[in-house]
PDB file with one MODEL, atoms N, CA, C and O in Angstrom:
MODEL        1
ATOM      1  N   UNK A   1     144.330 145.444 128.536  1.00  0.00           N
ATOM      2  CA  UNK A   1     143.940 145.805 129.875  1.00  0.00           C
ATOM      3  C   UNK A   1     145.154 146.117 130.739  1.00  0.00           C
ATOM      4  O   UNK A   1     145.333 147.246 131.195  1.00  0.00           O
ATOM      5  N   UNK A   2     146.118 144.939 130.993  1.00  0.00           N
ATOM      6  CA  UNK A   2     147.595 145.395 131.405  1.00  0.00           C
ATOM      7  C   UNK A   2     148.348 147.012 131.031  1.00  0.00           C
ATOM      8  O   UNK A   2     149.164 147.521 131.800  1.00  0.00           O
ATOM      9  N   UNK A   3     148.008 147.519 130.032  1.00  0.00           N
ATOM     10  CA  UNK A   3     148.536 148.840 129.706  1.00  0.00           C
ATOM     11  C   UNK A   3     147.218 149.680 129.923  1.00  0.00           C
ATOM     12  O   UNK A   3     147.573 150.802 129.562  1.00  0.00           O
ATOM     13  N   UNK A   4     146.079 149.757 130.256  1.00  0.00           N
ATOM     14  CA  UNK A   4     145.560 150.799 130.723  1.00  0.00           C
ATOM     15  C   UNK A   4     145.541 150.742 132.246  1.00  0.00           C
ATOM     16  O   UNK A   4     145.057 151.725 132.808  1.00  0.00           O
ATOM     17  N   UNK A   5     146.025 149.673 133.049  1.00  0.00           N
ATOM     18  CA  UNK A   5     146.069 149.343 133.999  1.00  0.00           C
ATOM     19  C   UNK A   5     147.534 150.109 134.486  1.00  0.00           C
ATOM     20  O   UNK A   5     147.494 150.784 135.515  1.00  0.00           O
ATOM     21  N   UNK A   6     148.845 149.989 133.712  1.00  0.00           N
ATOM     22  CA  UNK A   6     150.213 150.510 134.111  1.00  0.00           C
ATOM     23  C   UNK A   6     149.500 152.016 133.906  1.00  0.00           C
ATOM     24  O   UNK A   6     149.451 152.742 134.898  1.00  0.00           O
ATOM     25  N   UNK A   7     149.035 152.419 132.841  1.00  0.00           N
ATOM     26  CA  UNK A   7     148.976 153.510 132.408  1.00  0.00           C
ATOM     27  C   UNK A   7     148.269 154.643 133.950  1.00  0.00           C
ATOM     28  O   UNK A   7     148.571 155.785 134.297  1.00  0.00           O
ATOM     29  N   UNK A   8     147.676 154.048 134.287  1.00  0.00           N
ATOM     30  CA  UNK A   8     146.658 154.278 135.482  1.00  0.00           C
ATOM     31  C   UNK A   8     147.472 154.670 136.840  1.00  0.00           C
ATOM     32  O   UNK A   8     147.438 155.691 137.527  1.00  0.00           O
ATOM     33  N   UNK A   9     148.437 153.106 136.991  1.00  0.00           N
ATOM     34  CA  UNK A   9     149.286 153.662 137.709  1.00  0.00           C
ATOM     35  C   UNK A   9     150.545 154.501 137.728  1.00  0.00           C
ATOM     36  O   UNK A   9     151.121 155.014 138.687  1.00  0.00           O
ATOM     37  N   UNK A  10     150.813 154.515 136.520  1.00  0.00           N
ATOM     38  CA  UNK A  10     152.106 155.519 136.343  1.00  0.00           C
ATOM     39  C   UNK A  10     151.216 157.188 136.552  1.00  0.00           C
ATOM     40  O   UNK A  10     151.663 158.189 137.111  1.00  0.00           O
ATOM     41  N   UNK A  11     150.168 157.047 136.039  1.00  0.00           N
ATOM     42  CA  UNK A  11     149.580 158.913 135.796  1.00  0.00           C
ATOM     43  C   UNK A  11     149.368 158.940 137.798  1.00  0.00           C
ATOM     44  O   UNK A  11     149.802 159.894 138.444  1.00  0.00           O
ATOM     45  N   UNK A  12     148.653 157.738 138.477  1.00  0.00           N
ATOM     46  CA  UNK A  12     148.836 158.238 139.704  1.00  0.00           C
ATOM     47  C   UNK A  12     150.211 158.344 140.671  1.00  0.00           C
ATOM     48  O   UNK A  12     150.312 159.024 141.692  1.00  0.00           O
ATOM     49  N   UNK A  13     151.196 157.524 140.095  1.00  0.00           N
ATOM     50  CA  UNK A  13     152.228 158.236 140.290  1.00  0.00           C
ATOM     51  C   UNK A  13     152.720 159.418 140.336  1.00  0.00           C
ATOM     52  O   UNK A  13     152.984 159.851 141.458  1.00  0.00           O
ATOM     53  N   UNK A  14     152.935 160.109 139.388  1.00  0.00           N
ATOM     54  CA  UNK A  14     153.599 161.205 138.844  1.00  0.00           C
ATOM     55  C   UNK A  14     152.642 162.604 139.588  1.00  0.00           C
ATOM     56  O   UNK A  14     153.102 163.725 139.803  1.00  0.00           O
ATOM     57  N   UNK A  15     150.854 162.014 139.956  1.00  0.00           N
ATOM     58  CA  UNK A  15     150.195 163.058 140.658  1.00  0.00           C
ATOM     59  C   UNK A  15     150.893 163.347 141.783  1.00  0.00           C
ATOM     60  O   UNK A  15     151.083 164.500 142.170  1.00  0.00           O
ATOM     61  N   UNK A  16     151.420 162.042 142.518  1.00  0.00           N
ATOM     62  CA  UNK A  16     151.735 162.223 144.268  1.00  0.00           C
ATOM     63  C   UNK A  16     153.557 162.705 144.131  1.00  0.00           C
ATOM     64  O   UNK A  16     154.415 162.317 144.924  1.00  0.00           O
ATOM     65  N   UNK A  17     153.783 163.507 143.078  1.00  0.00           N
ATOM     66  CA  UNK A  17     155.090 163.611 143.046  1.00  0.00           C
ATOM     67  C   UNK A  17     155.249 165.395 143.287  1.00  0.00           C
ATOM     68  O   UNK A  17     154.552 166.211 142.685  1.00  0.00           O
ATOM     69  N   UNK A  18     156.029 165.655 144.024  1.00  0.00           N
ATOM     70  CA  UNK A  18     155.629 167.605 144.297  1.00  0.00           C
ATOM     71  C   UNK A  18     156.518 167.876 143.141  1.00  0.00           C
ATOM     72  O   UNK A  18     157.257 167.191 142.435  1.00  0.00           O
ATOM     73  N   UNK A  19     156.239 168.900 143.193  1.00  0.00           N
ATOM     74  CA  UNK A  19     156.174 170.040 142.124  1.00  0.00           C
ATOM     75  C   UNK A  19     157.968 170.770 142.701  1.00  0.00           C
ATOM     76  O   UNK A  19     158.396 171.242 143.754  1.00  0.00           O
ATOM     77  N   UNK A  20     158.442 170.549 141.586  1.00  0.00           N
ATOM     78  CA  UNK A  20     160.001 171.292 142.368  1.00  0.00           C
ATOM     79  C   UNK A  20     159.589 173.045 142.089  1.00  0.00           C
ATOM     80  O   UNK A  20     158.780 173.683 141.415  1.00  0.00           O
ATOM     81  N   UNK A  21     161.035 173.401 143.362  1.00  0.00           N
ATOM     82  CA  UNK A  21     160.674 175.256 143.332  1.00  0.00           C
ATOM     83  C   UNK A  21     161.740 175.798 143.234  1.00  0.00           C
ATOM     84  O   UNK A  21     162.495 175.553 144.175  1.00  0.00           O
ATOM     85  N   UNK A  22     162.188 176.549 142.350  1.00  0.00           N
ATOM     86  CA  UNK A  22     163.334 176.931 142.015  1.00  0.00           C
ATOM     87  C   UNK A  22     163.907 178.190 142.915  1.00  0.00           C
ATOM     88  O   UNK A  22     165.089 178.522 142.990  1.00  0.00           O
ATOM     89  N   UNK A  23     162.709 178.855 143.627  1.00  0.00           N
ATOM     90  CA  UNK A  23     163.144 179.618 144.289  1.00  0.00           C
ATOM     91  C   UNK A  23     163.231 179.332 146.188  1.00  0.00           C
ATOM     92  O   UNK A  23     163.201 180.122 147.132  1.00  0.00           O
ATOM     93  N   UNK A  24     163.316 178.225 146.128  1.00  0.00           N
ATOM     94  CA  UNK A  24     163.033 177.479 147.537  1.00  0.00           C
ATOM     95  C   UNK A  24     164.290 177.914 148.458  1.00  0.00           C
ATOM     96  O   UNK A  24     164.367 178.431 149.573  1.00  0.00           O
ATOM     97  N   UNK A  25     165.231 177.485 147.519  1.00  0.00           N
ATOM     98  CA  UNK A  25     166.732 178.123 148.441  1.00  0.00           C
ATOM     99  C   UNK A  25     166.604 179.542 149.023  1.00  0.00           C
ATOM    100  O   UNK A  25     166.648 179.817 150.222  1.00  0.00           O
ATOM    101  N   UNK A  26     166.414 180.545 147.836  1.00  0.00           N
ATOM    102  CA  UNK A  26     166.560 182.006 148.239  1.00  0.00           C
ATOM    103  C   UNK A  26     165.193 182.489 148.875  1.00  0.00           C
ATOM    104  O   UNK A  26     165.141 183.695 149.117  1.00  0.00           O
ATOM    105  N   UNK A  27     164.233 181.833 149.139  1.00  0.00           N
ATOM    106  CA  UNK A  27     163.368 182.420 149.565  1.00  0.00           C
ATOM    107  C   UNK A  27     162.843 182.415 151.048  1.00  0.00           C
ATOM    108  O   UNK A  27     163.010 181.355 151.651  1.00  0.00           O
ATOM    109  N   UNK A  28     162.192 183.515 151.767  1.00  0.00           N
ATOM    110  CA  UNK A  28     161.535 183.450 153.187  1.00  0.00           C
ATOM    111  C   UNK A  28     160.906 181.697 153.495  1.00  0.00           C
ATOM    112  O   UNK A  28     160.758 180.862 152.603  1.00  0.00           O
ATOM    113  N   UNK A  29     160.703 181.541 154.537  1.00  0.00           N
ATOM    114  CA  UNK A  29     160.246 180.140 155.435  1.00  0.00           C
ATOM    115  C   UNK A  29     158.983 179.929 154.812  1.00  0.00           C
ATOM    116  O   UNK A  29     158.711 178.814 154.367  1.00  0.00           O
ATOM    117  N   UNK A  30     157.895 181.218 154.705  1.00  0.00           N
ATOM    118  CA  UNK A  30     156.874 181.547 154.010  1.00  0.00           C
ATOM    119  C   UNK A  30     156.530 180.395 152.732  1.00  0.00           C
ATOM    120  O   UNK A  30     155.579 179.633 152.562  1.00  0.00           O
ATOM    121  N   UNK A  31     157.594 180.625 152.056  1.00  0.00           N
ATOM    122  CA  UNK A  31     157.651 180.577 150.163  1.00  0.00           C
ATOM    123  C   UNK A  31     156.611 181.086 149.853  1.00  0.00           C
ATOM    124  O   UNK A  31     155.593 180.453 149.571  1.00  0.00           O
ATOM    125  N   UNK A  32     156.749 182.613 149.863  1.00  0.00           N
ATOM    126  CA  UNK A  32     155.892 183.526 149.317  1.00  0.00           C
ATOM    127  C   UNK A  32     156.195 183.929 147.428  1.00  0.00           C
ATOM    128  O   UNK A  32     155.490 184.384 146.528  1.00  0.00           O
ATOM    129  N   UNK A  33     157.618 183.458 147.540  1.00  0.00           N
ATOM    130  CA  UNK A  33     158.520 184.275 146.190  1.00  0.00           C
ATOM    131  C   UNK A  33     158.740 182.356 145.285  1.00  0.00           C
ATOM    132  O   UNK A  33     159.602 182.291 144.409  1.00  0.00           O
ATOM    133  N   UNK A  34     158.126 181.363 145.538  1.00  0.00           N
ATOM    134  CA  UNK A  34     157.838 180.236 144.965  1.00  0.00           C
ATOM    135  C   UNK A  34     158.042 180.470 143.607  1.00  0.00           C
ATOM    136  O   UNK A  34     157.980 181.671 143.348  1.00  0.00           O
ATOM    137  N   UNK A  35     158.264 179.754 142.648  1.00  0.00           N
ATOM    138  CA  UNK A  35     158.159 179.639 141.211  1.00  0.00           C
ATOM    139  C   UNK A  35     157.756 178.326 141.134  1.00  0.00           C
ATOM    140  O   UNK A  35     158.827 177.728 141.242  1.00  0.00           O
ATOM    141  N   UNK A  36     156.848 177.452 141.008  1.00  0.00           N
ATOM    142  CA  UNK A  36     156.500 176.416 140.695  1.00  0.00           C
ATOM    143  C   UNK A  36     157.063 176.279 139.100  1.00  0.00           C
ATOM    144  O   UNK A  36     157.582 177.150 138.403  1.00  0.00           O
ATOM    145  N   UNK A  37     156.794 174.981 138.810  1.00  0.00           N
ATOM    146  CA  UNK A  37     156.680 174.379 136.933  1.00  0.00           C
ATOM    147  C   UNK A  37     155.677 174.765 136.538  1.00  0.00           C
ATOM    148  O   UNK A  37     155.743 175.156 135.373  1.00  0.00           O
ATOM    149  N   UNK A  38     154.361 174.867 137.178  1.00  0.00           N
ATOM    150  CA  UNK A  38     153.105 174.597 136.660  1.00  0.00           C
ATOM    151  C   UNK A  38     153.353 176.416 136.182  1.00  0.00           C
ATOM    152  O   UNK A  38     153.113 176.838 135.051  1.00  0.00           O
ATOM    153  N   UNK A  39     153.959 177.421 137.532  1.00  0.00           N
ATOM    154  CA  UNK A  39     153.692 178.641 136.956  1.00  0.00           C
ATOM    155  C   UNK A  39     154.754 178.798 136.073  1.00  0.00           C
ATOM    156  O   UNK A  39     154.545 179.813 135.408  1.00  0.00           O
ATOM    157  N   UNK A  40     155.818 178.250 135.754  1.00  0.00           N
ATOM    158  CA  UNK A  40     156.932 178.475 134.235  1.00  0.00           C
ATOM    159  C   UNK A  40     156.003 177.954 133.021  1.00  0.00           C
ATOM    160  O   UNK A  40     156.261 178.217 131.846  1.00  0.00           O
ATOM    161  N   UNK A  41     155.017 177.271 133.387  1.00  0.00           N
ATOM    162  CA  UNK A  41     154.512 176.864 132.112  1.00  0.00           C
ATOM    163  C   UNK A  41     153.593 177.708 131.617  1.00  0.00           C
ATOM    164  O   UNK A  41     153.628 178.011 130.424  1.00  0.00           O
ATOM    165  N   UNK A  42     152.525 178.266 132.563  1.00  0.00           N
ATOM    166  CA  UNK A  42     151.475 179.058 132.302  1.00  0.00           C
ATOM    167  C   UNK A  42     151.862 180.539 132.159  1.00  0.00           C
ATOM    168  O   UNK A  42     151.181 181.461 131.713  1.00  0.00           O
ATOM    169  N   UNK A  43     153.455 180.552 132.774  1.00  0.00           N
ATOM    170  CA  UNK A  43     154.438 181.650 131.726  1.00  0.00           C
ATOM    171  C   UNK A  43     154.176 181.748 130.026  1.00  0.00           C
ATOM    172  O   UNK A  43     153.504 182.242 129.120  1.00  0.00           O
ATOM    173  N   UNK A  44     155.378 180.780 130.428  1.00  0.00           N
ATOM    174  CA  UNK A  44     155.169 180.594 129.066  1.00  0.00           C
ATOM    175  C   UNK A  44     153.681 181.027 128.013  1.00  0.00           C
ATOM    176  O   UNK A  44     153.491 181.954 127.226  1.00  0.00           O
ATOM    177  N   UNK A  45     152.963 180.062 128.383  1.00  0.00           N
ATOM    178  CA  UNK A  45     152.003 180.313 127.354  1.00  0.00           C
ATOM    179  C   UNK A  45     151.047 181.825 127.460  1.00  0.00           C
ATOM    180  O   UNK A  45     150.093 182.263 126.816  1.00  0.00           O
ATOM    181  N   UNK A  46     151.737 182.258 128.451  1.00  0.00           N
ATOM    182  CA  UNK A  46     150.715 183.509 128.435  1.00  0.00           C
ATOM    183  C   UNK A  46     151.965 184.572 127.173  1.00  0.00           C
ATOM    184  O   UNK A  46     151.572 185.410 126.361  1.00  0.00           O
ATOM    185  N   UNK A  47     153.139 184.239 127.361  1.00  0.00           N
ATOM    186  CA  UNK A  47     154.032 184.898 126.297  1.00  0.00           C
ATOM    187  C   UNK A  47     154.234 184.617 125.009  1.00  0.00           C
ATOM    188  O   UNK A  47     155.054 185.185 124.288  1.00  0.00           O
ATOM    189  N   UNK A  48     153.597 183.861 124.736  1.00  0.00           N
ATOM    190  CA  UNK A  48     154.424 183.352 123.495  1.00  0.00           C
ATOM    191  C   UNK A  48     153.481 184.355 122.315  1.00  0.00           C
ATOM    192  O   UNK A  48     152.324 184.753 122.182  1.00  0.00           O
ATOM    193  N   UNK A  49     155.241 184.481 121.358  1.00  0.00           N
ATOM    194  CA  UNK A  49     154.470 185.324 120.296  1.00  0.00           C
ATOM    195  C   UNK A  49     154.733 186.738 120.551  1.00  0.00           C
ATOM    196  O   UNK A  49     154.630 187.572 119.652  1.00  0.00           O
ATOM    197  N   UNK A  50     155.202 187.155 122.219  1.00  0.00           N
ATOM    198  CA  UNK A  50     155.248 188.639 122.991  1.00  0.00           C
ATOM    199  C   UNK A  50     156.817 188.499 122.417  1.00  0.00           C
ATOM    200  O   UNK A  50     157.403 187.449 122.154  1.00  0.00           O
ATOM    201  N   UNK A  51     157.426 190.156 122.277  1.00  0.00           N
ATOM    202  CA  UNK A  51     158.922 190.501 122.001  1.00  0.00           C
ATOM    203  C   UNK A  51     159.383 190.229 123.742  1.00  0.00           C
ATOM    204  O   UNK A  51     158.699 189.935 124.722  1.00  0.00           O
ATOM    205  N   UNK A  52     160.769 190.466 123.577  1.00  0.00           N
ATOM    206  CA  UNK A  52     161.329 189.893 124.447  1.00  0.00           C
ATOM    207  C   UNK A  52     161.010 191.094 126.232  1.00  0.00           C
ATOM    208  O   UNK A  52     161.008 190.801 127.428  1.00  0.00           O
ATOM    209  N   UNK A  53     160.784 192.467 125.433  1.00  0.00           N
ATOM    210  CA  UNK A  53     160.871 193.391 126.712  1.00  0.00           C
ATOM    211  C   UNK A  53     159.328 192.952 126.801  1.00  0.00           C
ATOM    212  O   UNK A  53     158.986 192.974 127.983  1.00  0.00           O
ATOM    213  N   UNK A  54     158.592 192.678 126.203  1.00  0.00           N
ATOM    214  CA  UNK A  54     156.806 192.351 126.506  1.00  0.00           C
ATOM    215  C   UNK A  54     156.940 191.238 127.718  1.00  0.00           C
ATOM    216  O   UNK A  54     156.355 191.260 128.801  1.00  0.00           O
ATOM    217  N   UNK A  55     157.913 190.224 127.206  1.00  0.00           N
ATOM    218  CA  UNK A  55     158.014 188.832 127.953  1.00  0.00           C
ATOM    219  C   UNK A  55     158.754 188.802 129.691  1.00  0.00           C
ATOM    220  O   UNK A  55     158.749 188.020 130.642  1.00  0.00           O
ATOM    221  N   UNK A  56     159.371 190.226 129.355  1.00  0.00           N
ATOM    222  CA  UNK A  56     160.027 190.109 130.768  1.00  0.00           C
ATOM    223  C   UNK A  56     158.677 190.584 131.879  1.00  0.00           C
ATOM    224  O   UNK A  56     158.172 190.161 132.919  1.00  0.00           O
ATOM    225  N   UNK A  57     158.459 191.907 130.768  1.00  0.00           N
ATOM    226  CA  UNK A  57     157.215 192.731 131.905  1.00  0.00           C
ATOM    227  C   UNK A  57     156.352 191.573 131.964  1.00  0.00           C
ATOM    228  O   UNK A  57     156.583 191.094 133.074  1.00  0.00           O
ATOM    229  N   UNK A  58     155.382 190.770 131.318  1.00  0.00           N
ATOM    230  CA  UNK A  58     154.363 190.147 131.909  1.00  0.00           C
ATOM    231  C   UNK A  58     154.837 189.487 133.242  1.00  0.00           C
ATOM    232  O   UNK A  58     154.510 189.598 134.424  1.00  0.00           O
ATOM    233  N   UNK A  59     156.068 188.497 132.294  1.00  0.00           N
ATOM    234  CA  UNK A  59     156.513 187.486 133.924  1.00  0.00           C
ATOM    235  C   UNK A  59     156.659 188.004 135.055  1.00  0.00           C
ATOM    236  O   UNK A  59     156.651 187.291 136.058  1.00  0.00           O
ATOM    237  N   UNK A  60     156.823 189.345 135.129  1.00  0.00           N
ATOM    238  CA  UNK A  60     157.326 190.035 136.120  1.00  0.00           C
ATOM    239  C   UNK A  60     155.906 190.313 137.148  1.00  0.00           C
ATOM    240  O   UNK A  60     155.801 190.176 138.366  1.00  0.00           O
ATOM    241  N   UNK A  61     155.094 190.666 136.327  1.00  0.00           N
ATOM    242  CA  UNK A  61     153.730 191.166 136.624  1.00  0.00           C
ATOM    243  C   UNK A  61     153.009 189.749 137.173  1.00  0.00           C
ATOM    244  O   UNK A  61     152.578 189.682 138.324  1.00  0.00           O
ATOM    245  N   UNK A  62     152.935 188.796 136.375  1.00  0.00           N
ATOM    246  CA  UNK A  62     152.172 187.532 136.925  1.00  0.00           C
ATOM    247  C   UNK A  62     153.313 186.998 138.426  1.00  0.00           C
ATOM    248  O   UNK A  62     152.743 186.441 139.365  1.00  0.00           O
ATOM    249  N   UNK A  63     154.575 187.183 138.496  1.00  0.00           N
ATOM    250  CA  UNK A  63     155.046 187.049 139.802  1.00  0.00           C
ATOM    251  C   UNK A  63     154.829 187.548 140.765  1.00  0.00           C
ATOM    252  O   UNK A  63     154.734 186.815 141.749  1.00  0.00           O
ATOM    253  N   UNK A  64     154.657 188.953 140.928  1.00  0.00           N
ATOM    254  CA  UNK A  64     154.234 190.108 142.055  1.00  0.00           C
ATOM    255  C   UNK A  64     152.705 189.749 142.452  1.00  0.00           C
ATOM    256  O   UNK A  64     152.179 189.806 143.563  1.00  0.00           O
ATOM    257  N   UNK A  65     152.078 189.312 141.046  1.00  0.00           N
ATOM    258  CA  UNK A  65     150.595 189.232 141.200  1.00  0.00           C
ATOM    259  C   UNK A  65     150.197 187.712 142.225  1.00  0.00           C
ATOM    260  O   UNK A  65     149.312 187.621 143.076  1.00  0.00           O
ATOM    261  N   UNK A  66     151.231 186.598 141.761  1.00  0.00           N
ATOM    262  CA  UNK A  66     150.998 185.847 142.526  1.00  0.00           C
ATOM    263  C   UNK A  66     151.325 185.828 144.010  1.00  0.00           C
ATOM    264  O   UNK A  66     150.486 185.331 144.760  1.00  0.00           O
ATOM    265  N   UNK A  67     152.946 186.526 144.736  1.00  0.00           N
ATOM    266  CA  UNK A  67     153.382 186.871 145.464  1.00  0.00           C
ATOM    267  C   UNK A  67     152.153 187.585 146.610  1.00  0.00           C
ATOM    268  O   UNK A  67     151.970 187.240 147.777  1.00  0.00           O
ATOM    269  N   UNK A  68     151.395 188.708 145.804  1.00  0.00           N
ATOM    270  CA  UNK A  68     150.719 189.227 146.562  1.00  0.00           C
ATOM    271  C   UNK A  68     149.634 188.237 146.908  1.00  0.00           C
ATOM    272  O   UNK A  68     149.422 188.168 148.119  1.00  0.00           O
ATOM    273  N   UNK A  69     149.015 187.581 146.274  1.00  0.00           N
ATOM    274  CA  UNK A  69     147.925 186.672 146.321  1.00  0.00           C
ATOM    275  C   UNK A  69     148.300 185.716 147.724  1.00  0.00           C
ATOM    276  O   UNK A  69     147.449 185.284 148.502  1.00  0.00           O
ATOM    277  N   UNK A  70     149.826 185.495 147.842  1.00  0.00           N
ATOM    278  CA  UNK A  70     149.673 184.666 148.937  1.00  0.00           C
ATOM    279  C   UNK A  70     150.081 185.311 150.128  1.00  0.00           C
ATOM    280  O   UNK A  70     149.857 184.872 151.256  1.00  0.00           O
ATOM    281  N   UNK A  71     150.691 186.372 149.861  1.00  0.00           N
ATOM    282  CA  UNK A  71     151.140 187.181 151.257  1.00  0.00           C
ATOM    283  C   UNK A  71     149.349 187.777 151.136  1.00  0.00           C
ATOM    284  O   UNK A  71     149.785 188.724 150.482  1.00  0.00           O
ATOM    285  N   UNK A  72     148.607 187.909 151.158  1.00  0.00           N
ATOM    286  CA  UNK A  72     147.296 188.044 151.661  1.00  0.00           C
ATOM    287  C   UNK A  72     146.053 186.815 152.030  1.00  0.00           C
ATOM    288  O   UNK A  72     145.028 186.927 152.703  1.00  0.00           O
ATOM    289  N   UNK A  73     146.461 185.961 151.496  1.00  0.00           N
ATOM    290  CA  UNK A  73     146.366 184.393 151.633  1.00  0.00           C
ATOM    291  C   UNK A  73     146.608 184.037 153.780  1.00  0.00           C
ATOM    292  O   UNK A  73     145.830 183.911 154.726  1.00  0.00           O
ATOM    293  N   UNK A  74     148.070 184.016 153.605  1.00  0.00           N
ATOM    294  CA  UNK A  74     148.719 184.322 154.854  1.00  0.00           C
ATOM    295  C   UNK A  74     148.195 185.505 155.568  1.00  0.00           C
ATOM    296  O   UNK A  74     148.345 185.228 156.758  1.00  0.00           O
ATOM    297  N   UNK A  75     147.863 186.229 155.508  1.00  0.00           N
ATOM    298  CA  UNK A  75     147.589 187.618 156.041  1.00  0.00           C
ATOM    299  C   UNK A  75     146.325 186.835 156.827  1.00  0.00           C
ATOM    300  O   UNK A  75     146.126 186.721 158.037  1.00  0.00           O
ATOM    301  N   UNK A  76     145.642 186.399 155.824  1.00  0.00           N
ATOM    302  CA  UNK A  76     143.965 186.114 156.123  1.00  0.00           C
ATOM    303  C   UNK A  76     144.057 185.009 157.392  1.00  0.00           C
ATOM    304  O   UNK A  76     143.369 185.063 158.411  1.00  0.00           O
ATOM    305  N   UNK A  77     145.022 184.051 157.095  1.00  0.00           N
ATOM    306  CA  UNK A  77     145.310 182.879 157.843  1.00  0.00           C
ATOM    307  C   UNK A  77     145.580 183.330 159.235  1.00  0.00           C
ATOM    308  O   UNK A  77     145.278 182.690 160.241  1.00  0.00           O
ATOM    309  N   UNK A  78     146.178 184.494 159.208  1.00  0.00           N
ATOM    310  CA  UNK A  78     146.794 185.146 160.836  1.00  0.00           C
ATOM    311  C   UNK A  78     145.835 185.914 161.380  1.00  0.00           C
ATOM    312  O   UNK A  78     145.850 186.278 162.556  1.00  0.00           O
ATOM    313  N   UNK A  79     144.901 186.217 160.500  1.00  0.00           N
ATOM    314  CA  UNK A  79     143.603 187.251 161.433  1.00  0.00           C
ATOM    315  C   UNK A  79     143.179 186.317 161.728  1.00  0.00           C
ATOM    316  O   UNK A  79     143.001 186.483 162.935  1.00  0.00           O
ATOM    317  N   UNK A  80     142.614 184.658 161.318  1.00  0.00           N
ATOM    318  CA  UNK A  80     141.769 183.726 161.356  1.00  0.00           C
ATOM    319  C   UNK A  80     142.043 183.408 162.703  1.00  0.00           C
ATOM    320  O   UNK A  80     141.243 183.350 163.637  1.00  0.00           O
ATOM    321  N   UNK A  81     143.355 183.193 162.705  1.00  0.00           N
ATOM    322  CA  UNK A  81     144.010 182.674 164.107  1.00  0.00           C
ATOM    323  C   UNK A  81     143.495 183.489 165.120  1.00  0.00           C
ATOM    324  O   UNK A  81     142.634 183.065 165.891  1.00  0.00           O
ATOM    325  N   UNK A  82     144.019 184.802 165.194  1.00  0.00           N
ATOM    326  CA  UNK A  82     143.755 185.803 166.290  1.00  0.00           C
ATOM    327  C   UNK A  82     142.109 186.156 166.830  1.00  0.00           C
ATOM    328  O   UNK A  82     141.659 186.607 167.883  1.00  0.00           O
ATOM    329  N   UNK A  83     141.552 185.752 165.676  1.00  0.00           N
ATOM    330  CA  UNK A  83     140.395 186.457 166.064  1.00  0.00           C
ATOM    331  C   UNK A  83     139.598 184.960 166.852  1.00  0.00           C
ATOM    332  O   UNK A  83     138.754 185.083 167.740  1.00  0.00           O
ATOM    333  N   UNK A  84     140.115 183.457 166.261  1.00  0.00           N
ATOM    334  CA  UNK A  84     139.536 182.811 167.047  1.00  0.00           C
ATOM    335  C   UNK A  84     140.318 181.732 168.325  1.00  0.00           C
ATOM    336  O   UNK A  84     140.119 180.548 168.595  1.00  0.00           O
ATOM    337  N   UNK A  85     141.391 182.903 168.998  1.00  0.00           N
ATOM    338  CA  UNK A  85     141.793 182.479 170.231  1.00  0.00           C
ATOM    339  C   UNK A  85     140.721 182.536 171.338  1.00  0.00           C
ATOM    340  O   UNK A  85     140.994 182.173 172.482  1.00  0.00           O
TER     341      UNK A  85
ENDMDL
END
């Protein structure tokens, strides 16, 4: 019981722990251009097995794709505002 009990609290540990961003330094106030772990990982596995020029274009493509997702994210957030001043 003691080890499903640590076990319990170590996994809720590690939930309340953020996510580091590698692009945090170089990027807008925004962090529109973010790289999370979670997205190096789901890199990864979307490549594996791809040659190396396959591996650059996807990553490249799932970055822009996410990029845009939140600069319209934000977009949405600023009409929300305006329209209910």
């Amino acid at each position: 019981m003691k080890r499903f009990a640590s076990f319990i609290l170590a996994f809720t540990f590690f939930l309340g722990l953020p996510t580091a961003s590698r692009a945090e330094h170089k990027s807008v106030s925004s962090g529109i251009y973010r790289q999370t772990f979670f997205n190096d990982i789901t890199d990864t596995l979307a490549t594996i097995g791809k040659s190396e020029r396959e591996k650059i274009l996807i990553e490249r493509q799932r970055h822009m794709a996410r990029v845009k997702a939140r600069q319209e994210k934000i977009q949405k957030e600023i009409h929300q505002r305006i329209i209910h001043r």
